[in-house]
C-alpha positions as CSV (number, residue, x, y, z in Angstrom):
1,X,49.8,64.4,140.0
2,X,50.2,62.8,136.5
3,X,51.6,66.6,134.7
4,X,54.3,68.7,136.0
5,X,55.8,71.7,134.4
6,X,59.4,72.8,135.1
7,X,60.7,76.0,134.4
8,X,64.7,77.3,134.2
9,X,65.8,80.8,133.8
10,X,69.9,81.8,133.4
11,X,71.3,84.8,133.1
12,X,75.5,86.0,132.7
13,X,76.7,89.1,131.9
14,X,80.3,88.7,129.9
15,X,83.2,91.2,129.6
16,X,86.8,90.8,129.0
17,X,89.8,92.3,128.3
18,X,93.7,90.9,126.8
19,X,96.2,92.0,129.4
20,X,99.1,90.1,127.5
21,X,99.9,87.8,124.8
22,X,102.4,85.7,123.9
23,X,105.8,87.2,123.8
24,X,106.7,90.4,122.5
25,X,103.3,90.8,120.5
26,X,100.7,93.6,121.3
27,X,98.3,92.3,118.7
28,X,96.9,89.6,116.7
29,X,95.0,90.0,113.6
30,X,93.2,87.1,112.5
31,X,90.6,87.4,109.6
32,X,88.0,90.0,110.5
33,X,89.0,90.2,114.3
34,X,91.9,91.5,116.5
35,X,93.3,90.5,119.9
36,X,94.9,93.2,121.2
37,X,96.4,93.9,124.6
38,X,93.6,96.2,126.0
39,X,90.9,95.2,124.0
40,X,88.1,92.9,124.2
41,X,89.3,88.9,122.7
42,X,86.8,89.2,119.6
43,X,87.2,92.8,118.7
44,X,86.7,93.3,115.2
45,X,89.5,95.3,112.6
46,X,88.1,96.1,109.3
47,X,87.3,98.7,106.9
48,X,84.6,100.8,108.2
49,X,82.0,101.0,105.9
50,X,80.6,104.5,105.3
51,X,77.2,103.9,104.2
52,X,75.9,103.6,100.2
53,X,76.5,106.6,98.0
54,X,72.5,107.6,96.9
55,X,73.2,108.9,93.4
56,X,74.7,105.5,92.7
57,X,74.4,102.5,94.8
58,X,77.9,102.1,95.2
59,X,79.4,101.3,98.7
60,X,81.8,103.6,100.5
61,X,83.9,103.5,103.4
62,X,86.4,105.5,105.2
63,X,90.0,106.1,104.5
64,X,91.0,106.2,108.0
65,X,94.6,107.5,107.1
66,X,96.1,109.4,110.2
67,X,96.8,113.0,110.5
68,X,100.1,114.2,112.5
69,X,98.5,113.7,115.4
70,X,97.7,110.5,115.2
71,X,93.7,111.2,114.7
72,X,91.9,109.2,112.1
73,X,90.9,110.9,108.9
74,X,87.0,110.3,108.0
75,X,87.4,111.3,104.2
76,X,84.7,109.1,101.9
77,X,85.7,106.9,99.1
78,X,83.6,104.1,97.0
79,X,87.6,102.3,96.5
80,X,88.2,99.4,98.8
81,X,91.8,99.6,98.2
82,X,92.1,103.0,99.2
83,X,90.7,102.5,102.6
84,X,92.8,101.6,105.7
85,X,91.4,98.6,107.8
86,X,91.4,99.6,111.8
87,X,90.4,98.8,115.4
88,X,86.8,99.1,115.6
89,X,85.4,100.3,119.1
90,X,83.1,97.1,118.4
91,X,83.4,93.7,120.0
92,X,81.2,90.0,118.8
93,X,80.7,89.1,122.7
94,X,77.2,90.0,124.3
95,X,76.7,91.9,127.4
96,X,74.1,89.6,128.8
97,X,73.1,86.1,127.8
98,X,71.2,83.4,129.0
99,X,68.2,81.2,128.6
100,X,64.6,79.7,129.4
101,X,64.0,76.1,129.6
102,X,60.5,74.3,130.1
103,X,59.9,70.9,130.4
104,X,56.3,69.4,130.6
105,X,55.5,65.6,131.6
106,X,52.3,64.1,131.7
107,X,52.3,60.5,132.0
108,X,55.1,59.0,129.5
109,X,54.6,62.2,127.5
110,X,57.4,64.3,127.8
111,X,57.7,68.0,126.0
112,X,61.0,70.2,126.3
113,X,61.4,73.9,124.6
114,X,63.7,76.3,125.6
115,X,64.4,80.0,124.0
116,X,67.8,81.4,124.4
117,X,68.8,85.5,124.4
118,X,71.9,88.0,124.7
119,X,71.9,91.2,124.4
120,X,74.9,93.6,123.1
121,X,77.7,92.4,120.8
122,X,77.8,93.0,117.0
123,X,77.6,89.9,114.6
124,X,79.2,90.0,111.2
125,X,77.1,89.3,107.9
126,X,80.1,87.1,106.0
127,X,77.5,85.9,103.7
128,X,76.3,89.5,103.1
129,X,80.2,89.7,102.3
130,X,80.5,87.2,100.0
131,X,77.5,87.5,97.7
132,X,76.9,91.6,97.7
133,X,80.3,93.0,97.9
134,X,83.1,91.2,95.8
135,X,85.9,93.1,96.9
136,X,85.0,91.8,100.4
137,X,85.1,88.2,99.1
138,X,86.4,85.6,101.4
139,X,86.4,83.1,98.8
140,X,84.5,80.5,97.8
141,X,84.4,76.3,98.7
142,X,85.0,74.2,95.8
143,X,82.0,72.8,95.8
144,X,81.0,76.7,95.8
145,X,83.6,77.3,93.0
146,X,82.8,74.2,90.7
147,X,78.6,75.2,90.5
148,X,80.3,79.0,89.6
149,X,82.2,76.9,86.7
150,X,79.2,74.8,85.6
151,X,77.1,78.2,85.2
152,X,76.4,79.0,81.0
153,X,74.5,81.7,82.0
154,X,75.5,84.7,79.7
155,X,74.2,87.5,82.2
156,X,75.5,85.6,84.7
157,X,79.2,84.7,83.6
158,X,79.5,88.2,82.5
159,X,79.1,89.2,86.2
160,X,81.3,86.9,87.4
161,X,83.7,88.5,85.5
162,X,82.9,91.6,86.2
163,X,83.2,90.7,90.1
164,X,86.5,89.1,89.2
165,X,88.3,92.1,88.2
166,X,86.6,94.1,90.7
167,X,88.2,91.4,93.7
168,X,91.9,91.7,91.6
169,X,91.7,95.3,91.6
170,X,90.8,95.9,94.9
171,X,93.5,93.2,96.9
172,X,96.1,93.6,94.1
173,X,95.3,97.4,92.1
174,X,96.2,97.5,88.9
175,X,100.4,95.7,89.5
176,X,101.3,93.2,87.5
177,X,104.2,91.5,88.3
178,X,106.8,90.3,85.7
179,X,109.2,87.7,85.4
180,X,111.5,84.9,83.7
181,X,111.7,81.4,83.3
182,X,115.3,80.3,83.4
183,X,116.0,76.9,82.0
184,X,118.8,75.0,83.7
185,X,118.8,71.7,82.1
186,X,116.5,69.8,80.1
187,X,118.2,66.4,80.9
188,X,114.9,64.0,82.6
189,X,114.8,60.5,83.1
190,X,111.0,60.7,83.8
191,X,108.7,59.4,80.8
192,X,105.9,62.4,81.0
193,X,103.8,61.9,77.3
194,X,102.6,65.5,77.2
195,X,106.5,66.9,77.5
196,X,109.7,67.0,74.8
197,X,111.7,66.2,77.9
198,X,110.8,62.7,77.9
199,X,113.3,59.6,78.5
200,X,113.2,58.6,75.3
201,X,113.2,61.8,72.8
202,X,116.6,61.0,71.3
203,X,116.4,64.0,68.9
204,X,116.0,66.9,71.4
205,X,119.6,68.6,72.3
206,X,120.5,67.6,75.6
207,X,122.1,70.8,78.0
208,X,122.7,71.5,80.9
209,X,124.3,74.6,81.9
210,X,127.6,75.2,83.6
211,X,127.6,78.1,86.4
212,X,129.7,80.3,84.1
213,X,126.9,79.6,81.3
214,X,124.6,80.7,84.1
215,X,126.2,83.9,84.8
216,X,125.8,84.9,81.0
217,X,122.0,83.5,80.7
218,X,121.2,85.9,84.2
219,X,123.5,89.2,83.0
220,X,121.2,88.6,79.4
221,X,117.9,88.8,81.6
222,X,119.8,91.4,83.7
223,X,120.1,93.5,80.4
224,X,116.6,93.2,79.7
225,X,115.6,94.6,83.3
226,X,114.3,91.6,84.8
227,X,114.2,91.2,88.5
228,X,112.6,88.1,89.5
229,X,113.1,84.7,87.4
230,X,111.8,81.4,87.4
231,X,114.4,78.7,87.6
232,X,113.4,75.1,85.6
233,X,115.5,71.9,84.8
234,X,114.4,68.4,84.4
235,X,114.5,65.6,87.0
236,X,117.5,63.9,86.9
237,X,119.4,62.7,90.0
238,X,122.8,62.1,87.7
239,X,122.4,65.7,86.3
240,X,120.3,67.7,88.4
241,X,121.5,67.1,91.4
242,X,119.9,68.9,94.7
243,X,123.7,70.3,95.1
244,X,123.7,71.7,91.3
245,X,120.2,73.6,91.8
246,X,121.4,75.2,95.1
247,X,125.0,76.1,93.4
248,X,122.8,77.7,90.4
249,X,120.6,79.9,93.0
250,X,123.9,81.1,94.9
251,X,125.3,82.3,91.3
252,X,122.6,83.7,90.0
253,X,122.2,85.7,93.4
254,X,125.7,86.8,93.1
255,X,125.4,88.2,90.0
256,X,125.8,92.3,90.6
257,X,125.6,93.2,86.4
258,X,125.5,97.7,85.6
259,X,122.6,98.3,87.7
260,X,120.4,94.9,87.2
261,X,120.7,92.4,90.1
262,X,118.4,89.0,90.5
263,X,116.3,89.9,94.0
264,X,114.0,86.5,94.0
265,X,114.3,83.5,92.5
266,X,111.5,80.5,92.6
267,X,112.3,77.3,92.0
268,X,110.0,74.7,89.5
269,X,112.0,71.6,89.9
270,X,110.8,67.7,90.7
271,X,109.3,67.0,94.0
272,X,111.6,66.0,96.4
273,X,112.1,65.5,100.4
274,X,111.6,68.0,103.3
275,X,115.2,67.8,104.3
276,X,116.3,69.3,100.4
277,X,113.0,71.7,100.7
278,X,115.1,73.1,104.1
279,X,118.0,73.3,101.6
280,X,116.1,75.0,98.9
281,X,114.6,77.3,101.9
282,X,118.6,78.2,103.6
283,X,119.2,79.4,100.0
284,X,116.8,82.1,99.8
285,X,114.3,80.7,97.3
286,X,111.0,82.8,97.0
287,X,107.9,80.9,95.7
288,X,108.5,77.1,95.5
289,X,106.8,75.9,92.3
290,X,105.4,72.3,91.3
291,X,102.3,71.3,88.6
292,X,100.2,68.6,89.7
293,X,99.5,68.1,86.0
294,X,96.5,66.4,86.7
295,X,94.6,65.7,89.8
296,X,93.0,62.2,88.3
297,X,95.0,59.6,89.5
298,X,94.0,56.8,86.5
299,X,95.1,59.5,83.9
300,X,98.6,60.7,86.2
301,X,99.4,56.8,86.1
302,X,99.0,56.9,82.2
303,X,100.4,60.0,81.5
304,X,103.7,59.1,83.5
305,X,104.3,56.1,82.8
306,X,107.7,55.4,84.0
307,X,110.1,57.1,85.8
308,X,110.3,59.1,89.7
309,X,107.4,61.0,88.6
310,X,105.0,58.6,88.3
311,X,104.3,57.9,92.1
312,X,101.0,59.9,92.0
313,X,101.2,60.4,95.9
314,X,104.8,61.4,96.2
315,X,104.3,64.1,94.0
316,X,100.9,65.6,95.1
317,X,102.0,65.5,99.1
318,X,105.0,67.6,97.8
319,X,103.7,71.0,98.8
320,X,102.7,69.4,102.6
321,X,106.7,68.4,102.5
322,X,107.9,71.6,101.2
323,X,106.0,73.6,104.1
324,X,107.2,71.4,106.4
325,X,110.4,72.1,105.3
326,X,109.9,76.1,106.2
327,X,109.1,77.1,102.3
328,X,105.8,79.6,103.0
329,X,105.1,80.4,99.6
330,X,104.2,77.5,97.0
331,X,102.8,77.9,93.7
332,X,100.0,75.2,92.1
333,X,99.0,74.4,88.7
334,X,97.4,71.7,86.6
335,X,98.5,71.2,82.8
336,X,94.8,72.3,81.1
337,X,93.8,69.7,78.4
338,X,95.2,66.6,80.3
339,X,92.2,65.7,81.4
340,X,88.4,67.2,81.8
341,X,88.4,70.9,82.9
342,X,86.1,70.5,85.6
343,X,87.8,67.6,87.9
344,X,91.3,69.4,87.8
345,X,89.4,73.1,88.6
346,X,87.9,71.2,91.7
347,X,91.4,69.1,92.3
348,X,93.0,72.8,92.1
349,X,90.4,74.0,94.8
350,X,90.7,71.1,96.9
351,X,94.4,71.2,97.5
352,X,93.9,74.8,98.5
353,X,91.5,74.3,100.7
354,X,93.8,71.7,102.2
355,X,96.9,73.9,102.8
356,X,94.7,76.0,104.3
357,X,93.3,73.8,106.6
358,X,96.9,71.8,107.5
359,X,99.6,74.8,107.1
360,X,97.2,77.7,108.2
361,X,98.3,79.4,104.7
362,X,97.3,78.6,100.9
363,X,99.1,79.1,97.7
364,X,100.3,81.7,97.0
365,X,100.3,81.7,93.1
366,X,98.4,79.4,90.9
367,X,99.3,78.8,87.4
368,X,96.9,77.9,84.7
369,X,99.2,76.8,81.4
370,X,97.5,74.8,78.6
371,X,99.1,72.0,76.6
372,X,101.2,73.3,73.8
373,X,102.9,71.9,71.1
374,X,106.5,71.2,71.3
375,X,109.2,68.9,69.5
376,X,107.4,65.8,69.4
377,X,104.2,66.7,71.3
378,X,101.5,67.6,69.0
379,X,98.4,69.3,71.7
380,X,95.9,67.8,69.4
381,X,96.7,64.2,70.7
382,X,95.0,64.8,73.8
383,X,91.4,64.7,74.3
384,X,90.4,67.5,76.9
385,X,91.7,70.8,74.8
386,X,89.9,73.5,75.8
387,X,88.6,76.6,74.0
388,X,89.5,80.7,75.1
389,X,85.7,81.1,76.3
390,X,86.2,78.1,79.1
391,X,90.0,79.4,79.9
392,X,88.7,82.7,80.5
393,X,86.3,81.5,82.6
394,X,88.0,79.1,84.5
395,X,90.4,82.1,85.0
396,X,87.5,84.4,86.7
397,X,86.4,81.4,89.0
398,X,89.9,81.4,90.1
399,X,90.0,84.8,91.1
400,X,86.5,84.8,93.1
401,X,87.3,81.4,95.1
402,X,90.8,82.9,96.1
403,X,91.2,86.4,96.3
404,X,94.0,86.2,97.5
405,X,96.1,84.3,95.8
406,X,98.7,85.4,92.6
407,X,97.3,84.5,89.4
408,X,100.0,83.2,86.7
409,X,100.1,83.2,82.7
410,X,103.2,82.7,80.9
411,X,103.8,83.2,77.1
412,X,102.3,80.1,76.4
413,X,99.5,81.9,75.4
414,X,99.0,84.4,72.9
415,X,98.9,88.9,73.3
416,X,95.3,88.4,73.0
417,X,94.5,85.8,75.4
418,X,97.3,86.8,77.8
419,X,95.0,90.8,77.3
420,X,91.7,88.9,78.3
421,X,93.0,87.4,81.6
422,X,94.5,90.6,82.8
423,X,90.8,91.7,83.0
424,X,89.7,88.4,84.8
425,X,92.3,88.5,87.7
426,X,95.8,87.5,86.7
427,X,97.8,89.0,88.8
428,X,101.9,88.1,87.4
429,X,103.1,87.2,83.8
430,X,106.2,86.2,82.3
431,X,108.1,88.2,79.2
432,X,110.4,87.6,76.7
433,X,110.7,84.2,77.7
434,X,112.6,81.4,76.5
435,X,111.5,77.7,77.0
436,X,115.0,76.8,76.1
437,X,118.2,76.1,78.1
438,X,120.8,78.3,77.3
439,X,118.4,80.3,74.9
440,X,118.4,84.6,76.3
441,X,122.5,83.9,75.2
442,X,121.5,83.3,71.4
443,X,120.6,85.9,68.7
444,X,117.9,83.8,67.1
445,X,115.5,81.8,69.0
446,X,116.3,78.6,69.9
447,X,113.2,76.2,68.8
448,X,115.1,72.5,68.9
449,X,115.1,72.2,71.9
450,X,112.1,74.4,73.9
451,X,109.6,72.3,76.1
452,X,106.8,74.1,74.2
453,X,105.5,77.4,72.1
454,X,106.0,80.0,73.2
455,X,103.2,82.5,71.6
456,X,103.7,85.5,72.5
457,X,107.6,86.7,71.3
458,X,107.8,90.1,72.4
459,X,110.6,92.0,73.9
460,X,110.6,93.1,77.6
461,X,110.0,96.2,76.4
462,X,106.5,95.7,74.0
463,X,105.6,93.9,77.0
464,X,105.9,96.9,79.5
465,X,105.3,99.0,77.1
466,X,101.7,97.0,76.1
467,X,100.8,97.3,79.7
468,X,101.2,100.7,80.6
469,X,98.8,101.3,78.0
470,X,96.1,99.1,79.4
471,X,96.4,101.1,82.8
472,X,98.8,98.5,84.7
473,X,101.3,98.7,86.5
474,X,104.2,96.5,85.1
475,X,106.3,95.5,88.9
476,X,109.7,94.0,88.9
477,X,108.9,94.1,93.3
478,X,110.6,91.4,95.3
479,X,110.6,93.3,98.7
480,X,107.7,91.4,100.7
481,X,110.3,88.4,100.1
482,X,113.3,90.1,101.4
483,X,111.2,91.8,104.2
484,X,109.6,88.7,105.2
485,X,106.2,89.1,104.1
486,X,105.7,85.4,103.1
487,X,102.9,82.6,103.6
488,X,100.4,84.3,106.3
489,X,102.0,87.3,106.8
490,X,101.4,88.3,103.2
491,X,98.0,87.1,102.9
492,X,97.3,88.9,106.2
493,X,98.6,92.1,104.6
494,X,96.5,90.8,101.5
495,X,93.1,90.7,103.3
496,X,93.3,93.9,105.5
497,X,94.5,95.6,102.3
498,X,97.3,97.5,103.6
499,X,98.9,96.1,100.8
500,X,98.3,99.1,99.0
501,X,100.6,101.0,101.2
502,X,103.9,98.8,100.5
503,X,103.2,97.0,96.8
504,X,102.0,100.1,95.2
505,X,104.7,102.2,96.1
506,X,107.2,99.0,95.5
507,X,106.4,98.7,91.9
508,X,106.6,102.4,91.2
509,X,109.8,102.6,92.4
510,X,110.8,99.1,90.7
511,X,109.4,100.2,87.5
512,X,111.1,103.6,87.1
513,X,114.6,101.5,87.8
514,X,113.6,99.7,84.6
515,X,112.3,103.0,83.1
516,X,115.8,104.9,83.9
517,X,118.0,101.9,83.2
518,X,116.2,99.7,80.4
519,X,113.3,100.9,78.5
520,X,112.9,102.8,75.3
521,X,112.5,106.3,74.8
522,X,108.3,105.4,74.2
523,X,107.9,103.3,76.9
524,X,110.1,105.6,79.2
525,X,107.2,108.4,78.6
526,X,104.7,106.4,78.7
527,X,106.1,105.2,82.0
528,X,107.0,108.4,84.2
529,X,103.4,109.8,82.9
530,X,102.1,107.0,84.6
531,X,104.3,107.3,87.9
532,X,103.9,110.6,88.7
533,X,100.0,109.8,88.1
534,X,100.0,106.2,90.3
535,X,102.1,108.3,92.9
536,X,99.2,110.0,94.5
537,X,97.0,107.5,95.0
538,X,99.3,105.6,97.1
539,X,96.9,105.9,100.2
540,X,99.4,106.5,103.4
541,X,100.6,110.3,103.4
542,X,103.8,109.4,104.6
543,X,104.3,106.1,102.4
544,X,103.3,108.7,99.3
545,X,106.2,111.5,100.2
546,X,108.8,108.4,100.9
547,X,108.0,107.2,97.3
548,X,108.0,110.4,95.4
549,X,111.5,111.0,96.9
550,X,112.6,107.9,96.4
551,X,111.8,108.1,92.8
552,X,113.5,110.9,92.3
553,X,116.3,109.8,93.5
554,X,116.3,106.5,90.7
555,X,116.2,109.1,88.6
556,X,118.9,111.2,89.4
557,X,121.7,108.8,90.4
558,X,122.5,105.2,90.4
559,X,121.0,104.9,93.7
560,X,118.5,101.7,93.4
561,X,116.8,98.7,95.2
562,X,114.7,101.2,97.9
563,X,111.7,99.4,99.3
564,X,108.8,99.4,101.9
């Protein structure tokens, strides 16, 4: 009478199917999954994977384009980016679970165990994902990301940057997407130590640009063939009004110059309140733009010393205020050499992981400028310079802990360097830039009054040109703006990799506009050699035929602007 043994045995069989969902919508896709009316809750929608080639190791999967009648097309390939994700006749719940629970007692003594089962269902191996297939990468934590950093293994870093450029080609190809910074004013009332646009630098020329300066700075860029621009000015509520920045964005939109036309501008300015964030929004802004400079608060405080911009908190809750005020795309960045490399990596990390989390989206550029020197800002003041080898490598980690975000680097940094981080995962640079208001109007470039260096001074044109012969695309594309591809519809496109079947073709058809209306004789072979090459590998059969028409048709008339 002292033991007793007690035994429990449950068993449920499971199976469900979506017969509506909210609204209009017939489907859902969320990560690796789908709800779709008709279909189990957890079905999964991926690339189907088509086994490991045996002569060499390499994974390969199915295309899964249709045919005309609507039939999926097994055809083999070892390119992720070339494969179409679909709805898998595969489900995560089981068929049958349950359970066995004992529980002996003898005395005071007391013993539970119980085993659990199910039967049916598929599982997915994300950390199988993560660790043996880049281009599958989800991304990484930063704590993940910041023991990558701290690796000085040789073998080991170069895979990381081997894995790098295998994750940038296969969510992003071979585009690169170009733009302009356009410098408004240079008037700033904050006291920032590392920039010329400090309160008290009385020997920088102050300007700010009318709107009819404006027009002639944006027909200038026009002229060159750029699409998308970067608009800059300092913070100054006298100057810089939130009414002069929104009046600046509706003339530069305006602005219909020979064939050129401004289809996206982004906006760098100060951080400012969710009510002028709505503003910046209702004027068609793309990517809203804003450095944290440095994520250490101690070093913030000392480094802005006076002025709006030194409330640390104000200015790193900006991006949480600018979502909130209906911007989807934000772009990040520290200032490299403020302060130790490591801390602002992890501070970068952190605050996407945090959008993530709070806005269901995260950035969707990150920039990754290093001091430079500039008027009266000499870089070699600060203590936390780092060298090329730690840049580049900073650069990779980027790329592996978010695939899936647009990598940045501006001509801050020289041909060579900018050459190196096309290979580690940037994904968008600037050209022909000037750092100085009112400079693309001038012959010469302006140097009294840029906010730094630039380094590398070539033309739109060497630029293109320079990048055609490393095997990129160069994309003036602003459609997934227009179309409304922003903030988690974008990265949703992103991940399932059916950005292949609008971006590809996109920049094709954007770079033979600049081909047909800009570029030199060289660059313009260079160029339509590699279109016509780039135009069959655009993965939909009917997306393909669109663009090669399409592009014919830039060439032969003035007809321009067509987009997926």
């Amino acid at each position: 009478k002292d033991f007793s043994w007690n035994t429990t045995f449950n068993i449920s069989h499971n199976k469900n199917e979506i017969v509506t969902l909210d609204g209009m919508q017939t489907e859902i896709i969320s990560g690796t999954q789908i709800r779709k009316v008709g279909k189990s809750y957890r079905t999964f929608y991926m690339i189907e994977f088509a086994g490991i080639n045996p002569e060499t190791g390499a994974p390969q999967f199915y295309t899964n384009d249709l045919d005309e009648n609507g039939n999926y097309i097994k055809e083999i390939t070892e390119k992720y980016s070339e494969a179409n994700a679909i709805v898998l006749d595969k489900h995560a719940e089981p068929n049958v679970i349950g359970g066995l629970s004992n529980t002996l007692r003898y005395k005071w003594f007391d013993l539970n165990f119980m085993f659990s089962y199910q039967f049916g269902g598929y599982s997915y191996d994300n950390w199988a994902q993560k660790t043996e297939h880049g281009v599958h990468c989800e991304g990484l934590s930063h704590r993940e990301a910041s023991v990558l950093l701290a690796c000085d293994i040789p073998e080991k870093v170069e895979e990381m940057y081997k894995l790098a450029n295998e994750i940038k080609q296969a969510f992003y190809g071979n585009r690169i997407v170009m733009f302009a910074p356009l410098y408004l004013s240079d008037y700033c009332v904050n006291g920032c130590v590392y920039c010329p646009y400090h309160l008290k630098n009385k020997h920088i020329k102050r300007i700010k640009l009318t709107q009819d300066q404006i027009r002639d700075e944006v027909i200038a860029l026009q002229d060159m063939g750029h699409k998308r621009l970067a608009i800059e000015a300092g913070e100054d509520p006298v100057h810089n009004p939130i009414e002069y920045i929104l009046e600046s964005i509706k003339t530069i939109y305006s602005i219909q110059h020979k064939n050129g036309a401004i289809r996206r501008v982004n906006v760098n300015i100060a951080a400012t309140t969710v009510e002028n964030y709505r503003k910046l929004k209702e004027a068609g802004i793309g990517t809203y733009i804003l450095f944290q400079e440095t994520y250490n608060k101690k070093s913030y405080l000392e480094l802005h010393p006076t002025g709006p911009k030194h409330d640390y908190d104000y200015h790193t809750e900006a991006m949480d205020r600018a979502m909130e005020g209906g911007i989807d795309d934000v772009g990040l960045g520290v200032l490299f050499g403020l302060e130790g490399y490591q801390y602002e990596f992890a501070g970068l990390m952190m605050h996407a992981e945090h959008l993530e989390a709070v806005h269901g989206v995260g950035p969707h550029t990150i920039s990754v400028p290093r001091v430079k020197r500039a008027d009266d800002i000499d870089p070699d003041a600060f203590d936390n310079s780092l060298d090329d080898e730690i840049f580049e490598k900073i650069a990779a980690c980027i790329r592996i802990a978010v695939p899936y975000t647009g990598m940045i680097i501006s001509t801050r940094e020289s041909q060579e360097v900018r050459e190196k981080m096309l290979h580690l995962g940037v994904s968008q640079i600037s050209g022909a830039s000037r750092t100085s208001v009112g400079g693309y109007t001038e012959e010469e470039r302006p140097h009294d009054s840029e906010q730094f260096d630039v380094s590398d001074q070539r033309t739109l044109d060497e630029v293109v040109n320079w990048l055609m012969q490393l095997g990129y695309i160069p994309s003036f594309c602003t459609a997934c703006y227009r179309e409304g591809r922003t903030g988690d519809r974008f990265m949703s496109l992103c991940k399932t990799g059916q950005i292949q079947n609008c971006c590809h073709p996109n920049a094709l058809m954007t770079l033979c506009e600049y081909l047909v209306d800009y570029a030199s004789e060289d660059t313009k072979k260079i160029g339509f050699e590699l279109i016509e090459k780039e135009l069959d590998k655009i993965p939909n059969a009917k997306a393909q035929q669109i663009a090669k028409d399409n592009v014919a048709a830039i060439k032969s008339s003035n007809r321009r602007d067509f987009r997926f």
